[in-house]
N, C-alpha and C positions, 0 to 999 in steps of 0.2 A: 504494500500500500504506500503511495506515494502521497508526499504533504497535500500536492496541489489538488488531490482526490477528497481531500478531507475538512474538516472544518475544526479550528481552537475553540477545545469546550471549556478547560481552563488549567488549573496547577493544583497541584499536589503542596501543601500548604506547613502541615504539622500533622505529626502521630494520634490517632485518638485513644490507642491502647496496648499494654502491654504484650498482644497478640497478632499484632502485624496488621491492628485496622489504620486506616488514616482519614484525615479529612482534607478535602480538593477545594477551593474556591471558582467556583463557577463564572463564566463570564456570561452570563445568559440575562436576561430580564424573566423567562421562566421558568427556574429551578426545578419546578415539578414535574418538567417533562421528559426528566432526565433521571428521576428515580427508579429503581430496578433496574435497570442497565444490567445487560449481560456477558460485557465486555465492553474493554477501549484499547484503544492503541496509546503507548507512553512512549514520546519522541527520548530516546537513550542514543545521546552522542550522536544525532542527527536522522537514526532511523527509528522509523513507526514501528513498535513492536507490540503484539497482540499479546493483551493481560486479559483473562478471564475474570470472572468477578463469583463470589462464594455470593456476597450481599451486598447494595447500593442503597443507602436512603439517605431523605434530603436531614440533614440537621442542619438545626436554627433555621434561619430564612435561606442564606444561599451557599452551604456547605452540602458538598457529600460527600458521606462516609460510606469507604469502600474496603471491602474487605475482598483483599486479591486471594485466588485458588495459590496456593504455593509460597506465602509471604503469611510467614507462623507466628516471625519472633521483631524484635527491636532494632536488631541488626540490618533485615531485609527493610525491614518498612522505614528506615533511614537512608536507607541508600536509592530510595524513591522520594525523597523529600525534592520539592522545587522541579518535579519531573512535571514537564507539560500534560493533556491528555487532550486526545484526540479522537472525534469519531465518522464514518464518511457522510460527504455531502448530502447522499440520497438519508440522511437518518433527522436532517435539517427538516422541520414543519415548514410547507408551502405559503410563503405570504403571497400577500392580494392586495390590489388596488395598487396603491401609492407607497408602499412599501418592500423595499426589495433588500435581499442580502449583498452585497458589496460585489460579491465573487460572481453574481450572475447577471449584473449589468455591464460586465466588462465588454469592450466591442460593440454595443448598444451606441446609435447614431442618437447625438444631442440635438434637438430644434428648439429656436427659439420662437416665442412666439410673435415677434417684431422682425427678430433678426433673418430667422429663417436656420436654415443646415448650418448647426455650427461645425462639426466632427465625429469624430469617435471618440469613447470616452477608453483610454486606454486606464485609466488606475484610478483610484481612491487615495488622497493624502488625509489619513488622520492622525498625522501625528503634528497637525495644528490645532490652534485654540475651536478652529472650525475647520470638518472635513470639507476637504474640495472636488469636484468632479477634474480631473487633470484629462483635456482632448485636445484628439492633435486634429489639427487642421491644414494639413496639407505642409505638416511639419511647423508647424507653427501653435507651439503649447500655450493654450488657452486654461487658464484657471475660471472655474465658476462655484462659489461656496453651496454648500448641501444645506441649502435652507429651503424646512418645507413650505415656505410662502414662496419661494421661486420655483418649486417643481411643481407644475401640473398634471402630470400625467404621464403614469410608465405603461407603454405599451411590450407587454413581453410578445406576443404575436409575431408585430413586426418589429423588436427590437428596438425600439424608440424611448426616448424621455423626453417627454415636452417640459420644457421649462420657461418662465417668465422671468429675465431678466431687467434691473435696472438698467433705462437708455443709457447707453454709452459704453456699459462695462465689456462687453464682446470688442469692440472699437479700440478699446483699448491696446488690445492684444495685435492688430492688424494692420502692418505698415503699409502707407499708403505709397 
C-alpha cells in the first residue's frame, strides 16, 4: 500500500496501559467513524505496514485506543509511540455538495465566475494561516484562498469548482 492510496487518520500519541494498549489522536472532525476499526497501516521508517487491531474504541472525544494483535507488553507499545496511522482512501465517507477532501479535487479545472477558466488546481497549501487552491494557468501559478464564500460550486461530474472571486484578484497573477 502506497501513501498516495491512503489517507492521515492521525498518531499514535501515549501508552494507555500496561498491556500494549495505546491511545492515537485523530485528525478527523468525526471520531466515531472510526471506532472498531479492524486494522491500519502505521507509516515505520517511511513504509505502510498493516497492524491488525484485537480492539479500537473512541476515548474521551477524539482519542483511540487500540489495542494491536501482537503488541503484549510496554516495550512494543513504545516503540509505536509518535507512529502515524493510516487507512485507504476508498474507507474515507463520500462528501457532497460543496465539500470535498483535498486529494480528490486535485486536477479539477477552476472557473470563475466573472473571470471565466482560471486552471487547474494542481495542490492545496495548508500550511498557511488560510488554505489556498495553488492553479496553474498555462504555467503561470495563480493563488486563490479556500474560503467558502468564494467557492460556489464543486462539480465532481465534470471536474469543476466554480468559485466567486474578488474583482481583481485573478488579474493579479497575469502579466499583461
Amino acid at each position: 500500500m502506497k501513501k498516495e492510496d491512503c489517507f492521515y487518520l492521525g498518531k499514535i500519541v501515549s501508552k494507555y496501559s500496561f498491556k500494549g494498549e495505546l491511545l492515537a489522536k485523530l485528525d478527523t472532525d468525526e471520531p466515531d467513524l472510526y471506532d472498531n476499526l479492524d486494522a491500519v497501516f502505521l507509516d515505520l521508517r517511511g513504509n505502510l505496514v498493516p497492524f491488525f487491531l484485537e480492539t479500537s474504541q473512541l476515548h474521551k472525544s477524539d482519542l483511540l485506543r487500540l489495542k494491536f494483535e501482537d503488541v503484549d507488553n510496554e516495550a512494543d507499545a513504545d516503540a509505536l509511540i509518535k507512529t502515524e496511522l493510516y487507512l485507504p482512501l476508498d474507507l474515507l465517507p463520500k462528501l457532497e455538495g460543496n465539500k470535498f477532501y483535498f486529494h480528490e479535487v486535485i486536477g479539477f479545472t477552476i472557473k470563475d465566475t466573472n473571470f471565466g477558466d482560471v486552471g487547474v488546481l494542481q495542490s492545496i497549501n495548508d500550511t498557511t494561516a488560510q488554505s489556498l487552491f495553488e492553479i496553474d494557468r498555462n504555467g503561470t501559478e495563480i493563488l486563490i484562498p479556500m474560503n467558502d464564500e468564494f467557492i460556489v460550486k464543486v462539480d465532481r461530474e465534470n471536474k469543476t469548482i466554480e468559485v466567486n472571486t474578488p474583482e481583481g484578484l485573478i488579474e493579479l497573477y497575469i502579466e499583461n
